[in-house]
C-alpha positions in Angstrom: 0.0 0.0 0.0 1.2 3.5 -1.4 1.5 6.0 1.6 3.4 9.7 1.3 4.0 12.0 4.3 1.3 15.3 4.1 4.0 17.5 3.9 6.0 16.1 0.3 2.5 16.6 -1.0 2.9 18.9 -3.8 0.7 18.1 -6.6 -3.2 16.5 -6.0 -4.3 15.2 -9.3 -8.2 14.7 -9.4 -8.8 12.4 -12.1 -12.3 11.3 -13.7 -12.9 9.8 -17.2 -13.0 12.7 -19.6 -11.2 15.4 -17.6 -14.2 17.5 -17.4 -17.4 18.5 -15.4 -17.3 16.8 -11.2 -13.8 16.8 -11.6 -13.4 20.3 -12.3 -15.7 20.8 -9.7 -14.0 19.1 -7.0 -10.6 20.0 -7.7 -11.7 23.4 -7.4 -13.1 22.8 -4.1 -9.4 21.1 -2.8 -7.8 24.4 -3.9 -10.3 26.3 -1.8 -9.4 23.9 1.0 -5.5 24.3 0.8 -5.5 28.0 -0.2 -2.1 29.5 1.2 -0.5 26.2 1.0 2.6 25.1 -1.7 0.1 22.3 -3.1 -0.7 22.3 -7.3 -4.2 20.8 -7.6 -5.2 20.4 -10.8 -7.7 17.7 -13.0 -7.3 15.6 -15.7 -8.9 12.3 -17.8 -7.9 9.0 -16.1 -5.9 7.5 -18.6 -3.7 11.0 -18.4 -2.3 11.1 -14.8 1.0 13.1 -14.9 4.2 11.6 -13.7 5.1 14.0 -10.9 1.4 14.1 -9.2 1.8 13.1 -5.1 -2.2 11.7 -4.3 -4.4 11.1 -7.4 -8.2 11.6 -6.4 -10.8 9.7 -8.2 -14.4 7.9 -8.2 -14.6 4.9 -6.9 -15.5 3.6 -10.2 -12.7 4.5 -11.8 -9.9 3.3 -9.3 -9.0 0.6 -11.1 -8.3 2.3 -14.0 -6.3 5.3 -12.2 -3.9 2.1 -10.4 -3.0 1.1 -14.1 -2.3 4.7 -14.8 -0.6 5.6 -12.1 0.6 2.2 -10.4 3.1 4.1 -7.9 0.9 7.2 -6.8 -1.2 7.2 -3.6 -4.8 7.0 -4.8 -8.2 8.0 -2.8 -11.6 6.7 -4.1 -14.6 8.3 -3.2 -17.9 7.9 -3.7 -19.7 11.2 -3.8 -18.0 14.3 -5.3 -18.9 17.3 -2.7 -18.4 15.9 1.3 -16.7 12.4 0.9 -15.3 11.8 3.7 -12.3 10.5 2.3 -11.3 13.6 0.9 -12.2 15.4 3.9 -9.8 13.1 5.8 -7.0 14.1 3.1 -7.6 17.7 3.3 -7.9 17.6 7.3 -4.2 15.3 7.2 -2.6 18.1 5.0 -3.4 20.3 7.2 -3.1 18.8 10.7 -0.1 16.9 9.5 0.0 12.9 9.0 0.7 10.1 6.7 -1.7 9.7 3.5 -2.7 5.8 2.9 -4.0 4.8 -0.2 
């Protein structure tokens, strides 16, 4: 199991499967959430995760897909896009300091 210290955090990728729409949505959300801190958050389509993200973000459904894309990278699923509380518990780590399990 992936983990990464909440402070080498530097890029959050949330990933969905066209790039667009919830994922835009929530992303933008996480940068409200971590205003003020040195974190990139950005979105992108599934099958496009970037090499250098830290925590890649997606649907449940699509987790399987992200692990093949990103092998390496911490992943959180979550089931609903606004109040998950698996992202809540990764923006409350970030800030309260901690260890991020995938």
């Amino acid at each position: 199991m992936a983990s990464i210290d909440s402070k080498d955090i530097h890029k959050i990728i949330v990933a969905c499967d066209a790039g667009m729409g919830s994922s835009v949505m929530l992303a933008s959300q996480l940068r409200k959430q971590l205003k003020g801190r040195q974190i990139q958050v950005e979105h992108t389509p599934v099958n496009s995760i970037p090499a250098d993200a830290d925590v890649v973000i997606c649907h449940a459904g699509l987790a399987a897909r992200a692990k093949v894309t990103a092998p390496d990278k911490v992943l959180i699923s979550f089931q609903l896009f606004i109040g998950d509380p698996a992202v809540t518990k990764l923006v409350n780590t970030i800030k309260n300091g901690g260890t991020v399990d995938a």
